[in-house]
matplotlib code that plots the C-alpha trace (Angstrom):
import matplotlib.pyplot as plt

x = [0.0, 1.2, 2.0, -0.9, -3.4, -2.1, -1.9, -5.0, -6.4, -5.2, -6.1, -10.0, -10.3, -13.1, -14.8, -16.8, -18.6, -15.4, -12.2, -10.1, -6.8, -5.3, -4.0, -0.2, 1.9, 5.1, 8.1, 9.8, 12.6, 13.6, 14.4, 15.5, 12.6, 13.7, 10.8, 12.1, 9.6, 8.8, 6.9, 4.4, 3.4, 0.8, 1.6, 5.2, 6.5, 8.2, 8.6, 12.1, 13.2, 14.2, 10.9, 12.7, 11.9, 9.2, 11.7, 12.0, 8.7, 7.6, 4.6, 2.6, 1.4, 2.2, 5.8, 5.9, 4.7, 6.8, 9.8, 9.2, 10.9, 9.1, 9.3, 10.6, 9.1, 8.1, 5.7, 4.3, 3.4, 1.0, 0.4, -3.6, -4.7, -6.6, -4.9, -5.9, -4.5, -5.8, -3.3, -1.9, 0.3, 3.2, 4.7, 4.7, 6.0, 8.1, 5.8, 3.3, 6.1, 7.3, 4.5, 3.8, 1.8, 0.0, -0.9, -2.1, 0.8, 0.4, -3.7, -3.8, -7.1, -5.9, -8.4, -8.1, -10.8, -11.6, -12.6, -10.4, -7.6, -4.4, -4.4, -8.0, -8.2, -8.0, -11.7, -10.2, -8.8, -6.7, -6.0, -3.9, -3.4, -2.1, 0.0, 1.0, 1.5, 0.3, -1.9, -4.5, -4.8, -7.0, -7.3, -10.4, -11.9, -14.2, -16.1, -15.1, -18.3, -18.0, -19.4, -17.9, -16.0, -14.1, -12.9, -10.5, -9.8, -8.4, -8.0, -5.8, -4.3, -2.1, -2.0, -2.4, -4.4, -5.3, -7.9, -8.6, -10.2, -10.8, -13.7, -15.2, -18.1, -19.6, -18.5, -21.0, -21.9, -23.8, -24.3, -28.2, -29.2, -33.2, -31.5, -32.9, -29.8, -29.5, -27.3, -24.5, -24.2, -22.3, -19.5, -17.3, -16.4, -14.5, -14.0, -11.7, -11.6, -9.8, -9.3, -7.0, -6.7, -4.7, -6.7, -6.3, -6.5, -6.0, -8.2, -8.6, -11.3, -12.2, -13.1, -14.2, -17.1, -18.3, -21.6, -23.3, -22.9, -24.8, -23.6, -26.2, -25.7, -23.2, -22.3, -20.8, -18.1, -17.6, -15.5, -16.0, -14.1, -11.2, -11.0, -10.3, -10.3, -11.5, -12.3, -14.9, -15.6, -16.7, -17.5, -20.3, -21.8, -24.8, -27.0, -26.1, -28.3, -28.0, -26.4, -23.8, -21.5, -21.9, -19.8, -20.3, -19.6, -19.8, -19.6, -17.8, -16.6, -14.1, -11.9, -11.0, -11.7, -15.5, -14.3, -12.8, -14.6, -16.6, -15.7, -15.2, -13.7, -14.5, -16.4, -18.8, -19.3, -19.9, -20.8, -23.3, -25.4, -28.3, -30.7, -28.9, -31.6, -32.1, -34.9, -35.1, -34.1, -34.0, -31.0, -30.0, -28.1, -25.5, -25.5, -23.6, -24.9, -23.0, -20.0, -19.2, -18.6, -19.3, -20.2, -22.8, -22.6, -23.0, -24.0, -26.9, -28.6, -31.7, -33.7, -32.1, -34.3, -33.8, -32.0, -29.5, -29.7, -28.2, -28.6, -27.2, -28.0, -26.2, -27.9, -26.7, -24.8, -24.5, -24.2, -23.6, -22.3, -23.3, -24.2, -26.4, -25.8, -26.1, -27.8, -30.0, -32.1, -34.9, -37.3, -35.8, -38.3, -38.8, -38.1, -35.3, -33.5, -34.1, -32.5, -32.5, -32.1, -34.6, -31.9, -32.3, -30.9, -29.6, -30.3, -29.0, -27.7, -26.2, -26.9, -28.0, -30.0, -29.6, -30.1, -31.0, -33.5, -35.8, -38.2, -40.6, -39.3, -41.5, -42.1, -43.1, -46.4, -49.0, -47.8, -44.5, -42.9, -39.9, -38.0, -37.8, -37.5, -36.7, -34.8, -33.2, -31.7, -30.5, -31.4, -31.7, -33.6, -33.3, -33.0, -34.6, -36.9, -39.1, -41.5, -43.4, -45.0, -48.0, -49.3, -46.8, -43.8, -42.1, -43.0, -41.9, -42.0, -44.8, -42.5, -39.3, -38.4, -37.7, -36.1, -34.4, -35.9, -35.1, -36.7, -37.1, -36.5, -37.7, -39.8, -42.4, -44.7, -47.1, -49.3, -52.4, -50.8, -52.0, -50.7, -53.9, -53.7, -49.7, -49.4, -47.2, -47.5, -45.8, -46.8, -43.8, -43.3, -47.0, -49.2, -50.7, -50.8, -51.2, -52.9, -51.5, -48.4, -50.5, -51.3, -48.0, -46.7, -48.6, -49.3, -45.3, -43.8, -41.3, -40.4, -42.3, -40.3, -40.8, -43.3, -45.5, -45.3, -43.8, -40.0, -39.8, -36.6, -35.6, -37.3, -39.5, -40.4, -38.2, -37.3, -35.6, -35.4, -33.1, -33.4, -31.5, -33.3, -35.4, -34.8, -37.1, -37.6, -39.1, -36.6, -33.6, -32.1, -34.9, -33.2, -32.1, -30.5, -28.2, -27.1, -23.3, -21.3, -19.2, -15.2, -15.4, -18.8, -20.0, -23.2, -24.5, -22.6, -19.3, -19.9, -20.4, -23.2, -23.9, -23.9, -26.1, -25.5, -28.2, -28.2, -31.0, -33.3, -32.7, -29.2, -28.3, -27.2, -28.0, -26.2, -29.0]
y = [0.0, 3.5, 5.7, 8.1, 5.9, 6.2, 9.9, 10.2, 7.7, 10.5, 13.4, 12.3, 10.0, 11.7, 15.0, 14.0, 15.9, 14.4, 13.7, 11.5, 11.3, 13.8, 11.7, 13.0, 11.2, 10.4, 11.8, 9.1, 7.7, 5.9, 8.1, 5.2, 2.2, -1.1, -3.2, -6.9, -8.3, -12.1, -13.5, -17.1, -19.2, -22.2, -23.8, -23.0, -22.4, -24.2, -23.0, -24.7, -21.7, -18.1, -16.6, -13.1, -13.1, -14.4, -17.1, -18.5, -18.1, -20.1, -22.2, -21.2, -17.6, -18.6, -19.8, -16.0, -14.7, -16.5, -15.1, -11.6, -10.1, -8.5, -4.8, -4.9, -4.1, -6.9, -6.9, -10.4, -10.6, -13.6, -15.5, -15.7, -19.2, -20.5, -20.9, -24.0, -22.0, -20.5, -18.3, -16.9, -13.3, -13.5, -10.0, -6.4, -3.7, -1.0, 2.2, 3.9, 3.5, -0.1, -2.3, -5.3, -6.2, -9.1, -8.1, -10.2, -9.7, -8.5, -8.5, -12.0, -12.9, -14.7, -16.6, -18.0, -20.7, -22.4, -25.7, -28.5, -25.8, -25.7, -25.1, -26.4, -25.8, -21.6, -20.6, -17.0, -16.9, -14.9, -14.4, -11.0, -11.4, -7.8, -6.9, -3.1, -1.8, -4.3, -4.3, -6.6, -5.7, -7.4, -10.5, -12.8, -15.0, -17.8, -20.6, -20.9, -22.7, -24.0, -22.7, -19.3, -18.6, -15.4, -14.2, -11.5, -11.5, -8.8, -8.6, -7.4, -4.1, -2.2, 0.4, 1.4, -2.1, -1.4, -4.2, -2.6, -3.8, -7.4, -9.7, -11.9, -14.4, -17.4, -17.0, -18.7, -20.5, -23.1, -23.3, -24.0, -20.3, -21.2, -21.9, -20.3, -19.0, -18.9, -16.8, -18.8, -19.4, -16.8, -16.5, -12.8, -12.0, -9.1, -8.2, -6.0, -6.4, -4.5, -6.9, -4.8, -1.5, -0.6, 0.4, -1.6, 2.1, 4.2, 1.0, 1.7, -0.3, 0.9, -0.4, -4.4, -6.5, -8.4, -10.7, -13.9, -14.5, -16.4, -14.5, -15.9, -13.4, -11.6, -9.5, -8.4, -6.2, -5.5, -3.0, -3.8, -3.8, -1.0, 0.0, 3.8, 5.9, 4.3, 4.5, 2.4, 3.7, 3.1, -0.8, -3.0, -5.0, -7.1, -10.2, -10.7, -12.7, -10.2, -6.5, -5.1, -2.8, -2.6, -0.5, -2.2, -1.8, -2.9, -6.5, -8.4, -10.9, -8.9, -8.5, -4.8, -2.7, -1.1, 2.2, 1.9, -1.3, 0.6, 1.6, 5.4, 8.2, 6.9, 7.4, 5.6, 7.1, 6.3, 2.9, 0.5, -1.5, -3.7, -6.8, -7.6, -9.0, -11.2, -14.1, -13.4, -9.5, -6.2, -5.7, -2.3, -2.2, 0.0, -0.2, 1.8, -0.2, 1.0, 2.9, 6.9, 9.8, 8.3, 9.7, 8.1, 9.8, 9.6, 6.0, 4.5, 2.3, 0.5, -3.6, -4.0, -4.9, -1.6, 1.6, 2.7, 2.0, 3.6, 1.9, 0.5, -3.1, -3.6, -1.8, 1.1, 2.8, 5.1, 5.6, 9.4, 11.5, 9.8, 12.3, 10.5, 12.9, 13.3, 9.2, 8.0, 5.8, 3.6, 0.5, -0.9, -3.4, -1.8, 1.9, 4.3, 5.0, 3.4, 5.9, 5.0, 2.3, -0.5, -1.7, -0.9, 2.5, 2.7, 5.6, 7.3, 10.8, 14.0, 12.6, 13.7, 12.7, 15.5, 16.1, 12.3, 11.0, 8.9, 7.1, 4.6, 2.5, 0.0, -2.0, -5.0, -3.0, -2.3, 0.4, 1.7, 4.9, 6.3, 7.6, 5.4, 6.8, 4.2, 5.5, 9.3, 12.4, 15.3, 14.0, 16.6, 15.6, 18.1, 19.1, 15.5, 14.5, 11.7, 10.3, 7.7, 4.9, 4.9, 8.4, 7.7, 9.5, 9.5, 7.5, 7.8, 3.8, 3.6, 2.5, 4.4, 8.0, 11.1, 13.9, 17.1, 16.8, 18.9, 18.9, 21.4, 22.3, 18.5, 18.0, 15.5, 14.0, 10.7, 8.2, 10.4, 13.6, 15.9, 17.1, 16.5, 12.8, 13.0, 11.0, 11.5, 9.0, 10.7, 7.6, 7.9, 10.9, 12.3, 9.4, 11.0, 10.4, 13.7, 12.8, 16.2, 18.3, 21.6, 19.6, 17.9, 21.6, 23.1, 20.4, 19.8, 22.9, 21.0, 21.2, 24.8, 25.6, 22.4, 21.3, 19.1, 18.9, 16.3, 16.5, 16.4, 13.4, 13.1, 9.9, 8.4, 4.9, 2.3, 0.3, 3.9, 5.5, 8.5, 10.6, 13.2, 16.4, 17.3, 21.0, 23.5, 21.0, 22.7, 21.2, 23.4, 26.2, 25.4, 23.8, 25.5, 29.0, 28.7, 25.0, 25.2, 21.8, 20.1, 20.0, 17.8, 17.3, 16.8, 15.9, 12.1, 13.2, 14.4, 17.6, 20.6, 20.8, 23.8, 26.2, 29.5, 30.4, 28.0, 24.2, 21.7, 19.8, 15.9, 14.6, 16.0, 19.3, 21.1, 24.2, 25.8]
z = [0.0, -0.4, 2.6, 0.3, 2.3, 5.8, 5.7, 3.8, 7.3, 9.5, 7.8, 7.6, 10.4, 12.7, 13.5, 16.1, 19.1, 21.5, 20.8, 23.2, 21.6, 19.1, 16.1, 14.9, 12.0, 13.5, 11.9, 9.4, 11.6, 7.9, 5.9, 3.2, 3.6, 4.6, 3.0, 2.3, -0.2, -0.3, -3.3, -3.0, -5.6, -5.2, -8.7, -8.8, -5.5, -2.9, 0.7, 0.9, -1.7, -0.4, -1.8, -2.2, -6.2, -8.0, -9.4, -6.1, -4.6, -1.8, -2.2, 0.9, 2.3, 5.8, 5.1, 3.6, 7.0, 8.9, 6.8, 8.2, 10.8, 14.1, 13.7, 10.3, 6.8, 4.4, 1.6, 0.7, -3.0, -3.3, -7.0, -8.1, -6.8, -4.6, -1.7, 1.5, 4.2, 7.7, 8.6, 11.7, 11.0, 13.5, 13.4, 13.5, 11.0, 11.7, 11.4, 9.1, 6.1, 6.8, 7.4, 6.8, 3.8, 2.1, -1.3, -4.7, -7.3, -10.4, -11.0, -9.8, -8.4, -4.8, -2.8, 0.4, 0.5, 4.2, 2.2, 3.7, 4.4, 7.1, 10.9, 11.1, 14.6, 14.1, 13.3, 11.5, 7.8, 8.9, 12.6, 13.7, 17.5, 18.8, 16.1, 14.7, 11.1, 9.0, 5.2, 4.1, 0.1, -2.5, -0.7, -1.3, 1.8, 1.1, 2.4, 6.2, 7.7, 11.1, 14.7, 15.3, 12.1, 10.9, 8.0, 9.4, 13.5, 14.6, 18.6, 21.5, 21.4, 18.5, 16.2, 12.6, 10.6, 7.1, 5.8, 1.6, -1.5, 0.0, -0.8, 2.0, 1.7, 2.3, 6.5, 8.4, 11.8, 9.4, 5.4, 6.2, 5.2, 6.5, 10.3, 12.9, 14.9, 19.4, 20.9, 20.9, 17.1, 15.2, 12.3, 11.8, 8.5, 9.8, 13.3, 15.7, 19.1, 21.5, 24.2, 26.8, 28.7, 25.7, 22.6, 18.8, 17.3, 14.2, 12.2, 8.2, 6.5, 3.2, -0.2, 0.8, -0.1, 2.2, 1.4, 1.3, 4.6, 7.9, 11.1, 13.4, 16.3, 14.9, 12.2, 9.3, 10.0, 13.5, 16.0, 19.5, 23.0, 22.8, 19.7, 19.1, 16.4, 13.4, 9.6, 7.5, 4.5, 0.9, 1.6, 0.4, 2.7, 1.3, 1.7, 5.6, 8.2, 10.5, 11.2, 8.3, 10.2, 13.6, 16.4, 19.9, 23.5, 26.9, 26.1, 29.5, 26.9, 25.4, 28.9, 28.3, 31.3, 30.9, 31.2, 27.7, 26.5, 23.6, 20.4, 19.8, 18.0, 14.5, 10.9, 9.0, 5.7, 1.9, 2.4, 1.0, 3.1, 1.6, 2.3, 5.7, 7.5, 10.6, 10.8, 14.7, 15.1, 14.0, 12.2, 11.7, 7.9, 10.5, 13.9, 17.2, 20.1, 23.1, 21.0, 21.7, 19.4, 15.6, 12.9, 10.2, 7.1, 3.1, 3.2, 1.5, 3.7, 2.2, 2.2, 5.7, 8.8, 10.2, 8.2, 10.6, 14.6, 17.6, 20.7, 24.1, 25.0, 28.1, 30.9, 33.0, 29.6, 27.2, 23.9, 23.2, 20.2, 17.7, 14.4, 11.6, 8.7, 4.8, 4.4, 2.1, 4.1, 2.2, 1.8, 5.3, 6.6, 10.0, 10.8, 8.6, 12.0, 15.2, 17.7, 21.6, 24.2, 25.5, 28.2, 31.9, 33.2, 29.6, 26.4, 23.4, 24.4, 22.8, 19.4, 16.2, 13.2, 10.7, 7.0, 6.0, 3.0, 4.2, 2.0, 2.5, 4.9, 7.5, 4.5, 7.1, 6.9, 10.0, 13.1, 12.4, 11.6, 10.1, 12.9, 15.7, 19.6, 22.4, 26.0, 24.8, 25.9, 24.1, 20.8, 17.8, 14.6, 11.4, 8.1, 7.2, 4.3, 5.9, 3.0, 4.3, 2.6, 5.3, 7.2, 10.5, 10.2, 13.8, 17.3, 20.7, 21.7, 24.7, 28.3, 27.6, 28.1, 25.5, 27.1, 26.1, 21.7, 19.6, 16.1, 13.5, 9.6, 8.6, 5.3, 6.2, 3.3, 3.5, 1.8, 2.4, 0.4, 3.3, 6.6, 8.5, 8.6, 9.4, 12.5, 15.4, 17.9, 21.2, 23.5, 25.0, 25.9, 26.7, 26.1, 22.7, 19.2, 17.0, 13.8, 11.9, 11.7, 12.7, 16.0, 17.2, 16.4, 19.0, 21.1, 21.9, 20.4, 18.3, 14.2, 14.6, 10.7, 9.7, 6.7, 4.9, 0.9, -1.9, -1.6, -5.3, -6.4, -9.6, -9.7, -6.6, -8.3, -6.5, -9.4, -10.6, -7.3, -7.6, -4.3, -5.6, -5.1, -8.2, -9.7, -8.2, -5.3, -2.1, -0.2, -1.7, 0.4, 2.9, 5.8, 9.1, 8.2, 10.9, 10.0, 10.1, 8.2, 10.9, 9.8, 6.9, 6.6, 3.1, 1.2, -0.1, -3.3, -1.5, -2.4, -0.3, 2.3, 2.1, -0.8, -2.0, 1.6, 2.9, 4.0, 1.2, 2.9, 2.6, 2.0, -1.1, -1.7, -4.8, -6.2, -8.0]

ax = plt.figure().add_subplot(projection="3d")
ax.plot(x, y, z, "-o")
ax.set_aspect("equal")
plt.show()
């Protein structure tokens, strides 16, 4: 990999609403790179050679790991083939600019298949067991079915693990994809845990697929335990039996110390999620249960159970800081976002859900809205285009608590084409369900600027759906007039959030 991508990693990592650690590149204590590189072959190779040229490659990816050095630079060129292999990565790099890499060489497709492979005892692909400075490149991981099953394991403590451009699917805890998964049956396609008081930090995961695959319980690409200050971005997650990305804490089984035992100080953005569904959950397409200061933005998010979730399922926490932004959020089965906690002495607070699409979501039909509202405090909701398929747009769950809302500047529009049958049910928070815009406005004093009208997209069938705002949409320079874009923040498009002196409604933002 070139040192382009980690400085580009550090550069863009976070703007969240904390900051625990401030992120500075190290000086280059090597000024002329010592990067051995090691070449493997299946067909040709033979791990009694040297492996240092591709005329003498070794036949194995592990005999190539086990060639490197701890806290020296290698980059392992691998052959296309498929390769038999579990493998365990032994050592660290050096730094930012002497990692360690494993690479495909050449264009060559390289696929490491779990089918009657190596080391059949290690449930991981790959296992990384607290190690720094290392590069997963172009790597494919397939068929690894057994009871808890990984594709890449990542856990203990470090610093700076760069996972791109890999493929990962068919991980499972079974290949029966009608099973009916219990707690204790669940596969990782990609997972870091921080395990110990010291964080894995500065994590890069960008560019992957990952699909096709039966995580029971779990999901498919996971940060949990100590894990600070992270990046996932521009990955495709599809076709998952449960949650896509999730970001987890306060989960005893990880063994890091609860006061950092969440994952924190990170960015979700310009991903893909789609038709990750659970046969015995809600399964958010992306999910922050328990995790601190995250941002959600720029990713489209659609046929999951749920859009995108924030919760905390271990009682007596907190999530907080987390900022949904600039999402396109549609046809999810259940609600577009689920915000809030149904755990004891748990909630969601100092969190934001601001300038998202939402369209038609709650496909599963009957009582169900949009925007979801479990155990809350401090929560803001605006600049959002909520277009629902029935007339509910948001609902305060009955038996948990709302406090401290804040809603204004939203674009609501519903089946019924008029804002008298708009339906607010605000159970839980005052017992009453407000059946029009003009009523929930007065009867609660929130979204006092917001409206009711056709958002206008360039194209609102869902075989064609293009949520892009249409020209003249009502929705354009519409949206709070004292919005001001966080550092970095941009629009669905990457573009900037706000122009003509005025933040769009919705997630795109149009420079007419």
């Amino acid at each position: 990999m070139k040192n382009a991508i980690a400085c580009l990693f550090l550069a863009t990592l976070i703007a969240c609403s904390k900051k625990e650690d401030n992120l500075q590149e190290t000086p280059d204590a090597h000024p002329e790179l010592a990067i051995t590189s090691y070449y493997v072959n299946g067909t040709s190779g033979n791990d009694a050679n040297a492996g240092t040229t591709a005329a003498t490659a070794l036949k194995t990816i592990q005999a190539a790991l086990n060639k490197t050095t701890e806290g020296a630079g290698s980059t392992i060129y691998v052959a296309g083939g498929t390769y038999k292999e579990r493998l365990n990565w032994p050592h660290s790099g050096a730094s930012a600019a002497e990692p360690i890499t494993l690479t495909n060489y050449s264009g060559g497709t390289v696929i490491l298949d779990g089918v009657s492979a190596t080391n059949s005892t290690q449930n991981a692909m790959i296992n990384v067991s607290s190690k720094s400075y290392l590069r997963i490149n172009n790597i494919r991981i397939a068929n690894n079915i057994r009871s808890f099953a990984s594709g890449i394991y990542v856990s203990g403590s470090g610093t700076d693990v760069q996972i791109t451009s890999c493929r990962i699917y068919n991980v499972g805890w079974t290949s029966d994809s009608t099973a009916v998964p219990s707690s204790a049956n669940n596969a990782n396609p990609l997972v870091v845990v921080g395990t110990g008081q010291t964080a894995y930090s500065q994590i890069y995961v960008g560019s992957n697929q990952i699909y096709a695959c039966n995580t029971g319980y779990s999901e498919a690409l996971t940060m949990s335990g100590n894990v600070n200050n992270f990046l996932i971005e521009s990955n495709i997650v599809h076709h998952i039996k449960n949650i896509g990305i999730d970001m987890t804490g306060h989960y005893s089984w990880t063994g890091a110390p609860d006061s950092v035992n969440f994952a924190r100080n990170g960015n979700v953005k310009n991903n893909v999620v789609y038709n990750c569904v659970s046969p015995v959950a809600t399964s958010g397409g992306i999910y922050v249960d328990g995790g601190k200061w995250i941002n959600i933005e720029g990713n489209t998010s659609f046929n999951n159970g749920a859009g995108i979730t924030v919760g905390c399922e271990n009682a007596n926490n907190t999530a907080e800081g987390i900022n949904i932004r600039n999402n396109f959020i549609y046809n999810n089965k259940e609600a577009g976002i689920v915000i809030g906690s149904n755990a004891a002495g748990s909630k969601v607070a100092w969190s934001s859900a601001t300038n998202n699409t939402l369209f038609k979501n709650y496909t599963n039909g009957g009582w169900g809205g949009e925007i979801s509202l479990q155990n809350t405090d401090h929560i803001t909701l605006s600049n959002n285009i909520v277009q629902s398929a029935s007339n509910i747009v948001v609902i305060a769950l009955l038996g948990y608590t709302s406090t401290n809302l804040a809603m204004n500047y939203n674009k609501y529009y519903t089946a019924s084409g008029t804002a008298n049958t708009i339906t607010f049910d605000w159970g839980g928070i005052n017992g009453t369900t407000y059946g029009s815009l003009a009523t929930f406005k007065s009867g609660t004093g929130l979204d006092a600027s917001s409206t009711y009208g056709i958002p206008s997209f360039v194209n609102s069938t869902l075989a064609t759906l293009n949520l892009h705002l249409a020209s003249g949409s009502a929705c354009i320079n519409a949206g709070d007039p004292a919005f001001v874009p966080a550092s970095g923040e941009l629009d669905i498009d990457k573009q900037s959030r706000k122009q003509n002196n005025r933040v769009d409604i919705g997630a795109d933002e149009t420079a007419l």
